[in-house]
C-alpha positions in Angstrom: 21.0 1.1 -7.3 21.8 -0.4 -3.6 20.5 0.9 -0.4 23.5 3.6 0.0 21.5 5.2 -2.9 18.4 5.7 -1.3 18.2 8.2 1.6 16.4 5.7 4.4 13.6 8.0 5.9 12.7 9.4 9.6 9.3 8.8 11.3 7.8 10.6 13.4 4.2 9.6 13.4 0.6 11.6 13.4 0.3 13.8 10.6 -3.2 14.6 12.0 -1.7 17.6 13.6 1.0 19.8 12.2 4.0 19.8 14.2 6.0 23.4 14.5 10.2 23.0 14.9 9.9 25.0 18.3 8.2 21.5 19.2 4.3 22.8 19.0 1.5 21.6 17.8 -0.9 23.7 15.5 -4.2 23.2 17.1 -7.1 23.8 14.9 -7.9 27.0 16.3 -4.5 28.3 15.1 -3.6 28.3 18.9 -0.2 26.5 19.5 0.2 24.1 22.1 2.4 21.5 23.4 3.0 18.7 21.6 3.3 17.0 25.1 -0.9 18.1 25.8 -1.9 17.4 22.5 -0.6 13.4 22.7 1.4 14.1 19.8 4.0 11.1 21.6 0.9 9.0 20.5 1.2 7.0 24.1 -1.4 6.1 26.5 -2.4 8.2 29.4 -1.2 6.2 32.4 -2.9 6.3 35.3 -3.5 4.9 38.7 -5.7 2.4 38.3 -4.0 0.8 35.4 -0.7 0.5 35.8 0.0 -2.4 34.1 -1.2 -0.9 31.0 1.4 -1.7 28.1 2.9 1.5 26.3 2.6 1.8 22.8 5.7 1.4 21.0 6.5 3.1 17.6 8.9 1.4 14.9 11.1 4.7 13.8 14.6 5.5 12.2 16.7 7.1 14.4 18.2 10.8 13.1 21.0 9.8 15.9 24.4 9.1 15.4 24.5 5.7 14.5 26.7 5.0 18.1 23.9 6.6 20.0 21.3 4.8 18.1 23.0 1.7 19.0 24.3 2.1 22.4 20.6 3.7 23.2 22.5 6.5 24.5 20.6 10.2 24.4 22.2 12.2 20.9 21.8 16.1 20.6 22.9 15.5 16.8 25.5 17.6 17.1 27.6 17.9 13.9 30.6 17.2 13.5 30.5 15.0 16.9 27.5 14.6 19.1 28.4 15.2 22.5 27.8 11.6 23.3 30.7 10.8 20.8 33.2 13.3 21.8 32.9 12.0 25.6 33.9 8.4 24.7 36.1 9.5 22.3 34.1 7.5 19.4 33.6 8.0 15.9 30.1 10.1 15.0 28.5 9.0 11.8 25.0 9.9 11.0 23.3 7.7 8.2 22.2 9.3 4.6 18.7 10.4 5.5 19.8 12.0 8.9 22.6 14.5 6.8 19.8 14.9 3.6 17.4 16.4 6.4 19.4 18.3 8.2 20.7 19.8 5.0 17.4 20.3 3.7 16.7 22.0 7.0 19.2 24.4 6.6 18.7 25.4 3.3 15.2 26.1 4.4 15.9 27.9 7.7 14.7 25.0 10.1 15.8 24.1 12.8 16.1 20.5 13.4 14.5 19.0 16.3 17.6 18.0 19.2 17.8 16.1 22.4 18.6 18.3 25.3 20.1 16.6 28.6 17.1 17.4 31.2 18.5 20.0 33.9 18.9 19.6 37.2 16.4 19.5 39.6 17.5 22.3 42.4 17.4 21.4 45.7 14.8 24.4 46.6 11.8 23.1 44.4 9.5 21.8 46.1 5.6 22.2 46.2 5.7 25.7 47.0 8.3 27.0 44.8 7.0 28.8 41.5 7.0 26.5 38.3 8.6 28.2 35.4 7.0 28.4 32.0 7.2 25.7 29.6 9.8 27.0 26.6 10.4 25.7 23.3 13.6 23.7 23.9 12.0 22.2 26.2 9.0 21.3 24.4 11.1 19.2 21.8 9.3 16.0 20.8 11.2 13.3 21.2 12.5 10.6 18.5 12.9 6.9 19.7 14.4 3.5 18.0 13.7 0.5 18.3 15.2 -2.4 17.0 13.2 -5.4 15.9 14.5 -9.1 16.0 12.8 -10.3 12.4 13.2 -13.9 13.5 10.5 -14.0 15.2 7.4 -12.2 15.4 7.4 -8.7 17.3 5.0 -7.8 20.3 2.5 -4.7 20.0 -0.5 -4.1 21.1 -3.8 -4.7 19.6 -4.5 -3.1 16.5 -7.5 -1.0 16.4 -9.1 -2.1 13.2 -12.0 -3.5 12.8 -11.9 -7.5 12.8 -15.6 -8.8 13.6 -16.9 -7.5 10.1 -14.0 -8.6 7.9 -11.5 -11.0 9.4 -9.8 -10.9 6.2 -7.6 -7.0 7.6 -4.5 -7.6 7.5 -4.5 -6.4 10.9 -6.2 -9.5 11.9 -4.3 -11.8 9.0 -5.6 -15.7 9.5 -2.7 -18.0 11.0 -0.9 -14.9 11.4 0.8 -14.8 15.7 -2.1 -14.8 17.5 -3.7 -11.7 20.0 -1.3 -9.1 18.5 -1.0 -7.3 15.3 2.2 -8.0 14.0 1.3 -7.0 10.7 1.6 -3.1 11.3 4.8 -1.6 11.9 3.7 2.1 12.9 1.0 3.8 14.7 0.1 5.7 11.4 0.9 4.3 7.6 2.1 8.1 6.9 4.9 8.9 9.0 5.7 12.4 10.0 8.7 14.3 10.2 7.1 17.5 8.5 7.0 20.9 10.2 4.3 23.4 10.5 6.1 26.2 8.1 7.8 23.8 5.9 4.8 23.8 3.5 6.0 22.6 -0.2 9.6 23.6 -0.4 10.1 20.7 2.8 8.6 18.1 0.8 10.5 19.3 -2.6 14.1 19.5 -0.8 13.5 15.7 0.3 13.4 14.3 -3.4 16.5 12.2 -4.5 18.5 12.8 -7.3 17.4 13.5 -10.8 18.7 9.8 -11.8 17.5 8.2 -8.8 13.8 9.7 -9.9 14.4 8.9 -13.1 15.3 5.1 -12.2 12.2 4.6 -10.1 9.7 6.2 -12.1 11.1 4.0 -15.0 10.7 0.5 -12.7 7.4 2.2 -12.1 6.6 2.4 -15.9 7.8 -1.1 -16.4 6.1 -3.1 -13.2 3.1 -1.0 -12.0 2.0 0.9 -15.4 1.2 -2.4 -16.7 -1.1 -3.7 -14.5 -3.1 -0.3 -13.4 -2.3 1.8 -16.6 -4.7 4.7 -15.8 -1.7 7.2 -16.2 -0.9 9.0 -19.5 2.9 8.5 -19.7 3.5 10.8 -22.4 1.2 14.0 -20.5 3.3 13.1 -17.5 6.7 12.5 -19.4 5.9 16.3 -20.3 5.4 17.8 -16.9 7.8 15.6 -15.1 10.8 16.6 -17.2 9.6 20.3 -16.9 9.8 19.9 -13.2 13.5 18.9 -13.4 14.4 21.9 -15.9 12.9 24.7 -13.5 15.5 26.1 -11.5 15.5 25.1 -7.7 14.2 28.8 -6.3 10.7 28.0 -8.7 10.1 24.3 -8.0 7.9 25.8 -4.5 5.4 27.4 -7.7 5.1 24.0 -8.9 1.4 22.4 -8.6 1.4 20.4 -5.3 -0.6 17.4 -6.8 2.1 17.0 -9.5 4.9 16.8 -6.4 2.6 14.3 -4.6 2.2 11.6 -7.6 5.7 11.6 -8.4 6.9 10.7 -4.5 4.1 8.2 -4.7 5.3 6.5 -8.1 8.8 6.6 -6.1 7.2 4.5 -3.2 5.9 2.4 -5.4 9.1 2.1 -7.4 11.6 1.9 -4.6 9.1 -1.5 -3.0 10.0 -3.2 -6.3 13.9 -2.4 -6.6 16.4 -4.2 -5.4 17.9 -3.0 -2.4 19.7 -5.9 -0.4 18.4 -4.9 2.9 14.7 -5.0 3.2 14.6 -3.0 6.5 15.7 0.0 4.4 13.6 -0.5 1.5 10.7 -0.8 3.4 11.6 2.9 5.2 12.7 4.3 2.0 9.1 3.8 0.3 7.7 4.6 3.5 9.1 8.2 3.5 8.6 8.5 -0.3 4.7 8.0 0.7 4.8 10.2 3.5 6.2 13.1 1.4 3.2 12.5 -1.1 0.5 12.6 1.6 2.2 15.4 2.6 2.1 17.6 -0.4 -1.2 16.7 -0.7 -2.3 17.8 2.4 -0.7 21.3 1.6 -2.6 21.4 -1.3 -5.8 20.7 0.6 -6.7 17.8 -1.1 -9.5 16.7 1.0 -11.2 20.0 0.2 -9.7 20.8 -3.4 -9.7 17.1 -4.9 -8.4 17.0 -8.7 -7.9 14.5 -11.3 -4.5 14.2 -10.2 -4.8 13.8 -7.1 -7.1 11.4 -7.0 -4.5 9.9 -9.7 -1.9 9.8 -6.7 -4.6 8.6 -4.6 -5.2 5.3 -6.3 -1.6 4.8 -6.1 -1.1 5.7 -2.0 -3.9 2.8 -1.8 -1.6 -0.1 -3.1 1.3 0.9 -1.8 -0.6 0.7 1.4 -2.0 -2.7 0.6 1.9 -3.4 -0.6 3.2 -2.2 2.9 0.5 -4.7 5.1 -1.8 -1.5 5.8 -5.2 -2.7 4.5 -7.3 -1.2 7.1 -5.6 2.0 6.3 -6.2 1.5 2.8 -9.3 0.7 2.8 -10.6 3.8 5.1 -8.3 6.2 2.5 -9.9 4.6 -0.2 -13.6 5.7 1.1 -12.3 9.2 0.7 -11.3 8.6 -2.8 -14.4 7.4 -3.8 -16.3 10.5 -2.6 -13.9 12.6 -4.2 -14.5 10.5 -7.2 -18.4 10.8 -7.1 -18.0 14.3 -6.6 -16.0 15.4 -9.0 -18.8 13.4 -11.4 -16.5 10.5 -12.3 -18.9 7.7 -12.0 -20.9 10.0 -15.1 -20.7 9.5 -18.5 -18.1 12.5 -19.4 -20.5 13.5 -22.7 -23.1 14.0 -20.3 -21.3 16.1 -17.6 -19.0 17.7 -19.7 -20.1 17.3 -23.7 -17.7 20.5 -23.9 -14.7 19.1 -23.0 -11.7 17.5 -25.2 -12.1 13.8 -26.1 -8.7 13.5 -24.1 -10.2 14.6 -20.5 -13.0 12.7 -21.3 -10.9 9.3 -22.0 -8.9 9.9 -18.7 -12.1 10.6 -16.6 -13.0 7.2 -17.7 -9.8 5.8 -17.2 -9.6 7.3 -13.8 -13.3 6.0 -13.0 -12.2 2.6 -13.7 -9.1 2.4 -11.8 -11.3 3.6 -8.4 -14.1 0.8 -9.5 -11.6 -2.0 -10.1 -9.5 -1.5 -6.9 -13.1 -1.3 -5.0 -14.3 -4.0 -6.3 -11.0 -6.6 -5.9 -10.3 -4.8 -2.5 -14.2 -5.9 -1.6 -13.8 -9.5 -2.1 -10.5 -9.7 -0.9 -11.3 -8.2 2.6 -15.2 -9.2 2.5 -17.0 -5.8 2.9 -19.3 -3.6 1.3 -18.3 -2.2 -2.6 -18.7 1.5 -2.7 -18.2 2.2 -6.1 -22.2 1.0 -7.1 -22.9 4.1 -8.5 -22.4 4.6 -12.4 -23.4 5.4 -15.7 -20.1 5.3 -17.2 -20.0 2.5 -20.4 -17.3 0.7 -21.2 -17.7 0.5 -25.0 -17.3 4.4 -24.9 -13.9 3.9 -23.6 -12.3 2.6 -27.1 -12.7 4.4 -29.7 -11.4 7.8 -28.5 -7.7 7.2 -27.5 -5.5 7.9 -30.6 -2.8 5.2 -30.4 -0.4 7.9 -30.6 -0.9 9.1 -27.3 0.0 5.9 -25.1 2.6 2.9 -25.6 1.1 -0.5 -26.1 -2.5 1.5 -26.3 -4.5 -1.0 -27.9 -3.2 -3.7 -25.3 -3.6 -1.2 -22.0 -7.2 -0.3 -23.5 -8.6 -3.8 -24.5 -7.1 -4.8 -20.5 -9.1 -1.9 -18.8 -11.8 -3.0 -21.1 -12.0 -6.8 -20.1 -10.9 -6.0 -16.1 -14.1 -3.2 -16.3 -16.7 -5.7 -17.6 -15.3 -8.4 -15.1 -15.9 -5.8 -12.1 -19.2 -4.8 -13.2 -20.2 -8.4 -12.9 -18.6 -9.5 -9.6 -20.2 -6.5 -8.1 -23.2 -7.4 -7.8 -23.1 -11.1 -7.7 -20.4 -11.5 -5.2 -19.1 -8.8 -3.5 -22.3 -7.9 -2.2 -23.5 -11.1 -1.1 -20.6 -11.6 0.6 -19.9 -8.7 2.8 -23.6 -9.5 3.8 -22.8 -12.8 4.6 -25.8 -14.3 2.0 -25.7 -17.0 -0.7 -23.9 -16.0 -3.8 -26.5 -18.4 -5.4 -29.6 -19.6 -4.1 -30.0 -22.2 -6.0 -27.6 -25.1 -8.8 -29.8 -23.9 -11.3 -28.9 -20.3 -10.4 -24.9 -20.9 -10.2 -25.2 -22.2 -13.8 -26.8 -19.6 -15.0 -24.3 -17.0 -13.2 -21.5 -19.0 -14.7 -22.5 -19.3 -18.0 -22.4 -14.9 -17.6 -18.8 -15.3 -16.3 -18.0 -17.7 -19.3 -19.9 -15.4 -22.0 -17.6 -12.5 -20.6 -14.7 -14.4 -20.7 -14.7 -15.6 -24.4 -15.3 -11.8 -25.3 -11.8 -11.6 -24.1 -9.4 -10.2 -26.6 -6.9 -13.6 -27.5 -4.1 -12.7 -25.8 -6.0 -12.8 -22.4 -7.5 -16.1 -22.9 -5.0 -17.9 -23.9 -4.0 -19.3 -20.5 -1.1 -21.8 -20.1 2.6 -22.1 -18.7 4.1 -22.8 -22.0 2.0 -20.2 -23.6 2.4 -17.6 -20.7 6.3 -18.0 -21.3 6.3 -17.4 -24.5 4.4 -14.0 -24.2 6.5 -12.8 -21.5 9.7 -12.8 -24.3 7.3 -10.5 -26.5 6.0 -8.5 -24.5 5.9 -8.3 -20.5 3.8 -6.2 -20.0 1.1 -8.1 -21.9 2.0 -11.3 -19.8 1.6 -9.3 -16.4 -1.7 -8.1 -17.5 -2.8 -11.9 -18.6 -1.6 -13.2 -15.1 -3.6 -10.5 -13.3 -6.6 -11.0 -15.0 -6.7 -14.7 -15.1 -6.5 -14.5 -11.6 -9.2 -12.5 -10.7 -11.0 -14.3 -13.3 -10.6 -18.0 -11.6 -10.6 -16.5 -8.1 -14.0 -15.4 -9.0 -15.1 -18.6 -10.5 -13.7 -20.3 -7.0 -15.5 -18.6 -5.0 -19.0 -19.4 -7.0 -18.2 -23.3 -7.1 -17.5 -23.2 -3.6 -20.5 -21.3 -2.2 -22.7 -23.8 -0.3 -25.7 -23.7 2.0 -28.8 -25.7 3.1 -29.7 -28.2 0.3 -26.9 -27.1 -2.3 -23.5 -28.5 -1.7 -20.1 -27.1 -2.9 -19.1 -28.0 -6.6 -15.8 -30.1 -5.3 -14.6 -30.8 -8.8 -15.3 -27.6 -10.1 -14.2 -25.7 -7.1 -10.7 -27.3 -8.0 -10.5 -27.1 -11.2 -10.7 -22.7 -10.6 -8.4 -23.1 -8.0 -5.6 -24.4 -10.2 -6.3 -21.8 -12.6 -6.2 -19.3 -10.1 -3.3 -20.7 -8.3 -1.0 -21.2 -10.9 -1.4 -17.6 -12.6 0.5 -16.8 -9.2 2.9 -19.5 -9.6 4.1 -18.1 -13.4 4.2 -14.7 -12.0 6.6 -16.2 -9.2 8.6 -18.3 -11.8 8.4 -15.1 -14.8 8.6 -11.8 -12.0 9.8 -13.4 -9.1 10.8 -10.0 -7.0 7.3 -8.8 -8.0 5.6 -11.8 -6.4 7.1 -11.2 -3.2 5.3 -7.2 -3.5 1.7 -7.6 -4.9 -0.3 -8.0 -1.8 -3.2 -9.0 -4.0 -1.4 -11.7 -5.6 0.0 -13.3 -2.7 -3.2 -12.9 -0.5 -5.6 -14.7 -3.2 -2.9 -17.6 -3.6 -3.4 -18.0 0.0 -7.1 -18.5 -0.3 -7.0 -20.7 -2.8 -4.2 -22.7 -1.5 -6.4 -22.9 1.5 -9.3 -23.6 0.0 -7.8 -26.5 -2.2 -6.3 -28.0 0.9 -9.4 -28.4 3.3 -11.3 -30.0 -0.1 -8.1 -32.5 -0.3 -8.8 -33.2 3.1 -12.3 -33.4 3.8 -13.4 -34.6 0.6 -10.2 -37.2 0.4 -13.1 -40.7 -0.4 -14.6 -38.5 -2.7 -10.9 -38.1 -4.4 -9.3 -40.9 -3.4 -8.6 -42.3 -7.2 -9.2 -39.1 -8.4 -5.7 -37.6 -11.0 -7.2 -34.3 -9.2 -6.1 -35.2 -5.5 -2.3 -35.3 -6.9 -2.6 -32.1 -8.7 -4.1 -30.6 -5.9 -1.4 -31.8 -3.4 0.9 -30.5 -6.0 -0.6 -26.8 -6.0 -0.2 -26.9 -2.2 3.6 -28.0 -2.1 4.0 -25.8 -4.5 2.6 -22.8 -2.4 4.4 -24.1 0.5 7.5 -23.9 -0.6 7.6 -20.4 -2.4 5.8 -19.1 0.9 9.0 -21.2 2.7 11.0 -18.8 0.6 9.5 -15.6 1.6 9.3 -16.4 5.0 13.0 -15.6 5.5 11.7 -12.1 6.1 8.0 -12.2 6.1 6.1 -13.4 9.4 2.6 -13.6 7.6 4.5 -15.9 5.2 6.1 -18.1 7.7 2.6 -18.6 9.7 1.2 -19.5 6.8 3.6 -22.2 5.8 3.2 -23.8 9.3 -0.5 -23.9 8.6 -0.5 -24.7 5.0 1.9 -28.1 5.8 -0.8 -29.5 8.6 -2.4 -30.5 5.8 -0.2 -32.4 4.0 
């Protein structure tokens, strides 16, 4: 697959309001107005007493001819030839996802949105001539490109997250360019380009191919499944392929939900294939999670939440954390956890539903986890408040009613969900809370022993396989089975990033536990440095894995530093200067097209 295969995607952002193709917005009363009042342009207001106010710039494909888009010349999207092109006489080419709309536009009975040269002002309007009514035409929103030079970071304004309670948002990345967000390409994560009356059959008639689907949902099998395996592949196996079979004119009967989690294991495929230009990639997955949030707003998801669309919920939050838009996923993952209490996920399923088949019951509990471990990993990551407190879901009730037959590599997947559920019931408490409320993890050495010797005890309950943590080891797993060595990486690392952040806690009259503190570091640290060496394209993805690394790279530096008497003949200095090269210089890689990365090299090396 290359990036001629995947259709690259339009943006126009705000799904808040639903845009009509006669260019109106659908208010909430029903009552149409112009996109132009409603602010759809997302730009704003100018007025007299701040005219140097910036305007806000939105990064979007063009649906142009590809000469109009890069001559910024005005494009009615004529086919064959724009206008633009028959004038100079040029050639008019319009890229994949331009013709896959407009055809899916047609086939629909939409008419697609097109510039219109602004008429002539007559010579008798003036103040007292009559104004004539606003029409649809000219009503038209408008579709702007912008290029981006990647080699150095792009201006925008502020973001509009919030910074003073977390200053771990992306939007406000440390050693990131300073006073802008450069982090977040678009106004909105979910970019819009659907109409009013479009309804299912728009998002449907955007899917790719049968083989492209079938190629990303199998690189989503192979990378994601592994890590997050709340998913029954065989249920899904079942109602995907009878998706495919129906014939076109019955795919609009289809349920919504269903449409929505396969465009979101598509997103989440297409930012882990190998498409040579980034730029597309990046729009490609984009679009692919637009069309999921779409069909699930037709559905009403907000009001009608289901198993499966919470499902395709958990999955819109990493691609979101994936894509650089953690204060977007973090607010859509507050909805999702609702949704999830309402729906009685945090209960024990043979309490709230003793009637129903042990196989709902297993993925209630799978489901359940999934929303408590991403709350609880996002938490410490981004130092706020868990949400996901409330249960009376046990763990040991989660093994014995799979049958093995049902899921591949099930005793693996369930002895991983396990071991990552106990972990998360533990860091809860002891230190995502205390963090986001900026107290002592421990208040005492006598009281960090103890809480470690409960992290140990948990950690020796591990299965084997989990435990047994080196590179030679590691290596050897990954030619048996990799999905059993991406699930050891991922939990050794939130294991030892755990234990890091325990040793290093200090206040008052209790120092920091230097020796310790590194020693959890490397361990935490180099799970990220096998999963570069053994997954290298995945590395450069999981936002998780890159953004602990960081940390702990950090975090080992500043004790090399200020603690350099203490380990001044100390065989720990050098391997601590060696995890920090090391860092460096797979950052130095990524920051060929990554800002974050590139700051953080330049910050990482002043301490070398």
């Amino acid at each position: 697959m290359n990036a001629h295969d995947i259709a690259t995607p339009p943006s126009i952002h705000g799904p808040v309001q639903a845009l009509h193709s006669d260019g109106f917005v659908a208010s909430p009363n029903g009552v149409g107005q112009s996109s132009q009042s409603a602010g759809y342009q997302g730009s704003p207001t100018s007025s007299s007493d701040s005219p140097t106010k910036q305007r806000r710039h939105r990064n979007k494909p063009s649906l142009s001819c590809e000469a109009c888009t890069v001559k910024k010349t005005k494009c009615d999207r004529g086919r064959p030839l724009c206008f633009a092109c028959q004038k100079r006489r040029s050639e008019c080419r319009y890229s994949h996802l331009a013709d896959l709309i407009e055809e899916s536009h047609l086939a629909l009975g939409i008419d697609t949105p097109r510039k219109r040269p602004k008429a002539k002002k007559n010579d008798d309007d003036g103040p007292g001539s009559e104004s004539k009514p606003a029409t649809p035409s000219t009503l038209r929103p408008t579709v702007s490109f912008e290029e981006h030079d990647d080699s150095k970071p792009a201006e925008a304004t502020r973001s509009r997250s919030s910074t003073g309670s977390s200053p771990m948002l992306l939007s406000n990345v440390p050693f990131s360019h300073p006073t802008i967000s450069n982090i977040f390409k678009a106004e909105h994560p979910f970019s819009n380009y659907w109409t009013h009356q479009g309804g299912l059959p728009e998002v449907i008639g955007v899917l790719p191919s049968k083989d492209q689907s079938d190629i990303l949902v199998a690189k989503y099998f192979d990378v994601i499944d592994p890590v997050y395996p709340f998913l029954h592949r065989e249920s899904f196996q079942k109602d995907y392929d009878a998706f495919w079979s129906l014939p076109l004119e019955e795919h609009r009967y289809v349920d919504g939900s269903l449409v929505a989690l396969i465009f979101v294991m598509l997103a989440m495929g297409t930012q882990f294939v190998a498409i040579p230009s980034p730029d597309a990639k990046e729009q490609t997955a984009e679009f692919y999670v637009s069309a999921s949030h779409q069909a699930l707003r037709v559905i009403n998801y907000l009001g009608r939440p289901s198993l499966r669309s919470m499902q395709c919920m958990v999955l819109i939050i990493y691609f979101l954390m994936n894509d650089n838009h953690a204060s977007d996923a973090w607010a859509f993952a507050g909805i999702l956890t609702r949704h999830a209490y309402a729906l009685g996920l945090n209960r024990d399923p043979s309490v709230t539903a003793p009637n129903a088949h042990p196989f709902e019951k297993q993925q209630r509990r799978k489901l359940w986890q999934a929303v408590l471990f991403q709350d609880t990993f996002f938490s410490i990551i981004l130092k706020l408040p868990p949400t996901a407190t409330h249960s009376d879901c046990r763990v040991e009730d989660l093994l014995p009613e799979l049958d093995s037959s049902q899921m591949i590599d099930s005793t693996t997947d369930i002895s991983y969900i396990a071991s990552m559920w106990y972990l998360a019931n533990i860091v809860q408490p002891t230190i995502c809370t205390p963090r986001s409320l900026d107290l002592p993890i421990s208040q005492s050495a006598m009281e960090r022993t103890r809480l470690l010797s409960e992290y140990s005890r948990i950690y020796d309950s591990l299965p084997g396989p989990f435990r047994t943590f080196n590179e030679a080891s590691i290596c050897e797993l990954a030619t048996r089975s990799k999905r059993l060595a991406r699930q050891t990486l991922f939990l050794t690392s939130n294991y030892f990033h755990c234990l890091m952040l325990i040793y290093v806690d200090e206040h008052g009259d209790m120092e920091l536990d230097v020796y310790g503190t590194l020693d959890a570091a490397h361990e935490a640290i180099s799970s990220f440095f096998l999963l570069h060496k053994l997954f290298e394209d995945e590395a450069r993805v999981w936002y998780h894995f890159q953004h602990r690394a960081f940390s702990e790279a950090l975090i080992i530096a500043e004790l090399v530093k200020n603690k350099g008497a203490m380990l001044a003949t100390d065989t720990k200095r050098m391997r601590a200067k060696d995890d920090l090269i090391r860092m460096i210089g797979i950052l130095g890689v990524m920051s060929e097209h990554d800002v974050v990365a590139r700051t953080r090299v330049s910050v990482l090396s002043k301490y070398l």
